[in-house]
VOGU-3710 file (C-alpha; in Angstrom, 3 decimals, decimal comma):
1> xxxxxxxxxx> 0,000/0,000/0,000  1,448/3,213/-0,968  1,619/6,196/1,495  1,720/9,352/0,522  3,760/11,934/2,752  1,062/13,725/4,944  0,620/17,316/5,081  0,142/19,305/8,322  -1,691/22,501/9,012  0,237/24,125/11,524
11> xxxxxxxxxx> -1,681/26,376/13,956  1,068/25,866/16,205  4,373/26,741/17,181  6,893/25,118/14,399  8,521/23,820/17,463  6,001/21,056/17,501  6,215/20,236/14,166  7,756/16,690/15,215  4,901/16,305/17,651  2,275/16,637/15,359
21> xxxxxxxxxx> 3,867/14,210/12,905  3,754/11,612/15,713  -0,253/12,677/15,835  -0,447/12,103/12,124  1,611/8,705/12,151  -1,113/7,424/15,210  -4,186/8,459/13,324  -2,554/6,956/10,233  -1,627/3,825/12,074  -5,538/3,601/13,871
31> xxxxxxxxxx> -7,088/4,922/9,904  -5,418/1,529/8,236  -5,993/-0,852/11,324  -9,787/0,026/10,528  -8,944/0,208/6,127  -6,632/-1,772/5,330  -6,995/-1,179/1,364  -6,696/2,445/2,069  -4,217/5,086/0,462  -3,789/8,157/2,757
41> xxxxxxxxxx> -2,781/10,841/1,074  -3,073/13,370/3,858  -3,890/13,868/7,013  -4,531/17,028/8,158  -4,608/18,517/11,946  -6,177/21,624/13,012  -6,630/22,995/16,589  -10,125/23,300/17,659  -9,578/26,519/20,163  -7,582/28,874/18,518
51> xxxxxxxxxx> -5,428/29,837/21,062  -1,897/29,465/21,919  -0,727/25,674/22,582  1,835/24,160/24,028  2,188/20,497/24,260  2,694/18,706/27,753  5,897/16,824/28,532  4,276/13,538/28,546  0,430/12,864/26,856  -1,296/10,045/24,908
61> xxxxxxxxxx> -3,023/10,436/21,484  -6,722/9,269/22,144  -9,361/8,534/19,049  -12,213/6,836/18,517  -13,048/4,187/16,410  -15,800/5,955/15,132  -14,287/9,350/14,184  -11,666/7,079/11,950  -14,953/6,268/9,717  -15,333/9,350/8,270
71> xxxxxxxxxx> -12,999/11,834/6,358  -13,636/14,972/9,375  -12,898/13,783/13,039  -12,061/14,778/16,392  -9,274/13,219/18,733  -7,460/14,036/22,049  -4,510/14,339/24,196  -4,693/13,974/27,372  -1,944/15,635/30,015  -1,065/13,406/33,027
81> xxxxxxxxxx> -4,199/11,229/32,148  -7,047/14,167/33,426  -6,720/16,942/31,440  -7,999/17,227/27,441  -6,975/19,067/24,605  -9,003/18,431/21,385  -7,822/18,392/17,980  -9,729/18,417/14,598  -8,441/16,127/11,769  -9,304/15,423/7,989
91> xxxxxxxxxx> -8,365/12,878/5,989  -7,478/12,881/2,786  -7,527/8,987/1,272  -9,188/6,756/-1,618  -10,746/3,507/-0,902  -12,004/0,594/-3,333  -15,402/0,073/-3,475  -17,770/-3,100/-4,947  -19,880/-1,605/-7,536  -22,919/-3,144/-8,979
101> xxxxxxxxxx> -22,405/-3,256/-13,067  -26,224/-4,426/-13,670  -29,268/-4,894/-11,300  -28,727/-7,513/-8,634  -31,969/-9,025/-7,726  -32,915/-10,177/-3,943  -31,262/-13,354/-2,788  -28,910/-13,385/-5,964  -25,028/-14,322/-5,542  -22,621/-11,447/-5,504
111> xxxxxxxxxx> -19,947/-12,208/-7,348  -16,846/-10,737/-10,062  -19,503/-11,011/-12,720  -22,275/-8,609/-11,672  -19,906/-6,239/-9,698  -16,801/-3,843/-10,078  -14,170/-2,658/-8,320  -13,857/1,137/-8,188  -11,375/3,519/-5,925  -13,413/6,644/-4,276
121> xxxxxxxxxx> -12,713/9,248/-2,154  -13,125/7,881/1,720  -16,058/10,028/3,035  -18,751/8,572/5,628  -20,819/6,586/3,198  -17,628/4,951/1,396  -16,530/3,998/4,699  -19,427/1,897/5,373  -19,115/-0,079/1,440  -17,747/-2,969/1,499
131> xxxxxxxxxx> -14,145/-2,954/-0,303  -13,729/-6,552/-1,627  -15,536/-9,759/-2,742  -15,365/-12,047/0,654  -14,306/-15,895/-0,376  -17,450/-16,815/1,504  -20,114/-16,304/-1,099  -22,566/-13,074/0,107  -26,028/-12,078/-1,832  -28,071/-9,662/-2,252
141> xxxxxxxxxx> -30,320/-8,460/1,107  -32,652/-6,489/-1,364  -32,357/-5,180/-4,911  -29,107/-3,581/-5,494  -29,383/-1,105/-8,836  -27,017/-0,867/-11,396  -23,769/1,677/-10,151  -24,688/1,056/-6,465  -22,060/0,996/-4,196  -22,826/-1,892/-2,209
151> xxxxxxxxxx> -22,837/-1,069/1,753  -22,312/-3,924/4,296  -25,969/-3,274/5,351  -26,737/-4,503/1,766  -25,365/-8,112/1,583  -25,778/-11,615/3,622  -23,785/-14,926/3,877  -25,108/-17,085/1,006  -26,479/-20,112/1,593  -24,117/-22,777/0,801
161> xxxxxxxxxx> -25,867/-25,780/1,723  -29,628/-26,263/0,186  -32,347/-28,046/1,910  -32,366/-31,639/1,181  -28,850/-31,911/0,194  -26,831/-34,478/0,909  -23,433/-33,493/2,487  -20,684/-34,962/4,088  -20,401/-35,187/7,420  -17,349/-35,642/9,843
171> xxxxxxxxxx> -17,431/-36,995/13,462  -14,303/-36,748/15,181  -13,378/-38,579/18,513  -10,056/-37,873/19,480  -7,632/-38,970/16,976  -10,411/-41,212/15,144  -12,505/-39,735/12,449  -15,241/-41,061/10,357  -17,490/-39,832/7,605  -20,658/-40,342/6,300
181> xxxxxxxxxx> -23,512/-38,999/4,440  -25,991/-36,721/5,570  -29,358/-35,030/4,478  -29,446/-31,815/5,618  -32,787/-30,317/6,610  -32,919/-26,443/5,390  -30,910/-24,226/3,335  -27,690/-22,850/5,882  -24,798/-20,497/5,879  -21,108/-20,883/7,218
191> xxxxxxxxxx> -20,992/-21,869/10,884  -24,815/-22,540/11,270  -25,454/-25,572/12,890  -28,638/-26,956/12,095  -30,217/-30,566/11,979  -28,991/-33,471/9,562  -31,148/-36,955/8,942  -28,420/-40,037/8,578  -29,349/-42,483/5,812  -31,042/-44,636/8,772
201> xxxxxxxxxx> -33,159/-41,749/9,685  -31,484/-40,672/12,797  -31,598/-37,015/13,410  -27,707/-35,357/14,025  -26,525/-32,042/14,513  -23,574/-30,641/12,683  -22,088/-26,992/11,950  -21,291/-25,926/8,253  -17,765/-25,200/7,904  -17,470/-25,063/3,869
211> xxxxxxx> -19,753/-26,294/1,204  -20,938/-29,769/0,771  -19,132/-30,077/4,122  -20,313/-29,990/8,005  -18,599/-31,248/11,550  -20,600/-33,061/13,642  -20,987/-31,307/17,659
//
């Protein structure tokens, strides 16, 4: 990932200009924790009061989770662990996107061939798309148009096991393991554990770990 030098708005003495690039390398460092695929290209600092500053001897950069998911934010320092000083920040980054290319219908798969990857400009609705294809399968949790760009609120697991299915099953005991056939009795997702019939009717429960695949508990 390539990072771009960041630039700093200096309302401050340019004594501190080495304490304000440790301030930009945290909220860099907390920004890609959060967005990985990110590029920063800037991060900007501004000082909420205007008034003259001067920093402790000893403080500790605090910021939230959720002022990292948008491009404007707020963090702190706090002095001896009581006393605040608040800082504004922007950030200046692109993020990839999944973009619909046609209309995705309810319940469809989500996949390479209906979607696009796009970079954007991070802002508070890009933060909330989702950035890649997952290699669990997702669908569609409603009608996605064409040029969407698909938020995590819009997709679900697939189902990778269909009702009345037969899938393997594996029993371990110890270092001993055995498999067998199972039918399974409604449609599930990764890591649901629902109810399997054995070919001699007996009723099992396993958890879906892949598809065609399930452990029994």
């Amino acid at each position: 990932m390539k990072i771009v030098l960041l630039s700093i708005l200096l309302l401050f003495s340019s004594l501190f200009a080495d304490e304000i690039t440790c301030i930009t390398d945290k909220l860099q460092n907390e920004f890609i924790k959060l967005y990985p695929q990110a590029t920063v290209n800037a991060i900007t600092v501004i000082q909420k009061k205007r008034k003259k500053f001067e920093f402790p001897a000893t403080y500790d950069v605090i910021v939230k989770a959720r002022d990292l998911r948008r491009d404007i934010g707020t963090f702190y320092i706090t002095e001896d662990g009581k006393k605040k000083h608040f800082f504004k920040f922007e950030i200046d980054a692109t993020l990839p996107v999944v973009i619909a290319k046609e209309l995705i219908p309810r319940k469809s798969i989500i996949d390479a061939f209906n979607t696009k990857i796009k970079d954007v400009k991070f802002n508070k609705h890009s933060a909330k798309a989702i950035s890649s294809l997952p290699k669990t399968k997702i669908m569609a949790k409603k009608n996605i148009s064409t040029n969407h760009v698909i938020q995590k609120r819009d997709v679900l697991l697939a189902y990778i096991i269909k009702k009345e299915s037969t899938v393997n099953i594996t029993l371990k005991d110890g270092t001993l393991q055995i498999e067998f056939s199972a039918t399974a009795t409604k449609n599930a997702r990764i890591n649901e554990v629902i109810t399997f019939i054995k070919n001699d009717g007996k009723k099992i429960k396993a958890k879906v770990v892949s598809e065609n695949r399930a452990i029994m508990l």
